[in-house]
C-alpha positions, 0 to 999 in steps of 0.5 A: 893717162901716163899710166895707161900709156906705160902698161900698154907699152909694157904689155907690148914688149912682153908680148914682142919677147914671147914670141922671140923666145917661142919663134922657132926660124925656119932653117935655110935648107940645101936645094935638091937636085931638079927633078929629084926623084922623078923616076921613083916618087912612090917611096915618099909620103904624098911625093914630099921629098925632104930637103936638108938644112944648109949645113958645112958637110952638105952638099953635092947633093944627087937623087939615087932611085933603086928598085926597093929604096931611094937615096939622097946623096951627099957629095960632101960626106960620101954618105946618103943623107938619107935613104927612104923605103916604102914596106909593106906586109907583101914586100917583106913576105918577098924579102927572102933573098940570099945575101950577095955580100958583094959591095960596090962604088956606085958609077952614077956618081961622080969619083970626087963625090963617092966612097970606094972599097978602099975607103973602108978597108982597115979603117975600123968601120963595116959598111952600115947599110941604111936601107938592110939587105934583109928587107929586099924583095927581090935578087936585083934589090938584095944586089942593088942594096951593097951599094956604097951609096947605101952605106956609112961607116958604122960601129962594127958591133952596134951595126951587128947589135942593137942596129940589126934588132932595129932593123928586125923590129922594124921589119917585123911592124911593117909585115903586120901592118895593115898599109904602107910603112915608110922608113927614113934611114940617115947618119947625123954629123957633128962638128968632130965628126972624123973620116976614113980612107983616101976619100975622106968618107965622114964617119957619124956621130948618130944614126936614126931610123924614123918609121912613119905608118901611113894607115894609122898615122903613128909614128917613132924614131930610133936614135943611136950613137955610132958607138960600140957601147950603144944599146937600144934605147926607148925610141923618140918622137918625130918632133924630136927627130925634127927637131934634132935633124932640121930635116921635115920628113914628112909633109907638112900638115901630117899629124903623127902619133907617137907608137 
C-alpha cells in the first residue's frame, strides 16, 4: 500500500513539473486606446486588433487610421508598434503614384509623443517606412504614407537592400493573390536600443514584415537586423513571430500555414 502510495505521489509531481515546464504564461498586454480603430476596422483580420505585451518602452499608445494603412502608435518609443494594411491585386495594380517625398510630423499626436524632422537629421538613420510608399493606391495615400508615425529610424542600406526586396516581394504576392493579404509591419526593441535627435526617437534592433493571406490561410514573417550588414534571409513562421514579439496578430483560433 506504502508502495502504491509513493508511485502515485511520484506520478503526481512528474505531471505537475511538465505542465510547469510546457506552460507557456500568457504575457500582461498594454491596453489599447478605446475604440481603437473604429473608424478603419477593415485593415485587421475578422476586427481583431493585437494589443502588445506590457513592456518598459510602451506606452502612450494611440490608433492612427489613414486611407490605405492603420498605425498603432507608441508614445514611449515615437515609432509605430506596428503598422497593418489590407492589399489586394486591384490596390496594387492602383499603386502607381508618384512618390512625394515630403515627410512630416504627424499633428494628431501630441509634441511630447512623436517624431520630428529634426530628430532624423544628421542622425545616421533614413526614415524606414513600414507601411512603403510604393504600395499606395492613390495621391492622398502616397502623401498620407511620409507620415512620421509610419516611419522608424532604419539602416540606410538595409531600408534601401534587402528591405525594399521584402517590400517588392511582398507586393508581388498580394497582386497574384486570389483575396485579402494582410501585412503587419513593426520594429522590435531590445534593452540596448539607442535613440536619435531631441526627442529621444529609439532606434531598433530588428524589423519584421508578417504577411497573413486570408484565402489560403498561409502565412510567413520577414526578420531583419537594423543593420547595415543584414541580408534577406529565409523567412520564419508565424509562431515564431509570436513567440518572439508576444504580439497575437492574428485572432485566435486562425489556423496558419506556413508558405
Amino acid at each position: 500500500m506504502a508502495r502504491l502510495a509513493w508511485r502515485v505521489t511520484v506520478a503526481a509531481a512528474l505531471a505537475a513539473t511538465a505542465a510547469t515546464v510546457s506552460a507557456k504564461p500568457f504575457p500582461t498586454l498594454t491596453p489599447l486606446p478605446a475604440k481603437a480603430f473604429a473608424d478603419c476596422p477593415a485593415f485587421f483580420v475578422e476586427g481583431h486588433v493585437p494589443a502588445p505585451p506590457a513592456a518598459p518602452h510602451v506606452g502612450k499608445l494611440r490608433a492612427l487610421c489613414y486611407e490605405a494603412f492603420a498605425v498603432l502608435h507608441n508614445g514611449e518609443s515615437k515609432t509605430p508598434v506596428y503598422v497593418v494594411q489590407r492589399l489586394n491585386r486591384a490596390a496594387i495594380d492602383d499603386a502607381d503614384e508618384k512618390r512625394t517625398n515630403k515627410f512630416f510630423a504627424d499633428a494628431r499626436l501630441p509634441r511630447a509623443e512623436r517624431a520630428e524632422l529634426g530628430d532624423y537629421k544628421r542622425s545616421g538613420y533614413s526614415r524606414g517606412h513600414m507601411a512603403p510608399a510604393g504600395d499606395m493606391p492613390t495621391a492622398q495615400a502616397m502623401a498620407q504614407s511620409f507620415s512620421l508615425a509610419n516611419m522608424v529610424p532604419q539602416s540606410a542600406k538595409q531600408n534601401g537592400g534587402p528591405w525594399a526586396r521584402i517590400e517588392k516581394d511582398t507586393r508581388s504576392y498580394a497582386q497574384r493573390a486570389k483575396g485579402d493579404v494582410y501585412v503587419f509591419t513593426g520594429p522590435v526593441f531590445d534593452t540596448n536600443s539607442g535613440t536619435i535627435g531631441d526627442g529621444q526617437v529609439r532606434v531598433p534592433s530588428h524589423l519584421y514584415k508578417l504577411v497573413y493571406d486570408a484565402t489560403t490561410h498561409r502565412s510567413w514573417a520577414h526578420w531583419q537586423a537594423n543593420d547595415d550588414a543584414e541580408r534577406v534571409s529565409k523567412p520564419i513562421s508565424y509562431e515564431e513571430l509570436v513567440q518572439r514579439t508576444g504580439i497575437q496578430f492574428l485572432p485566435q483560433p486562425i489556423r496558419t500555414s506556413s508558405r
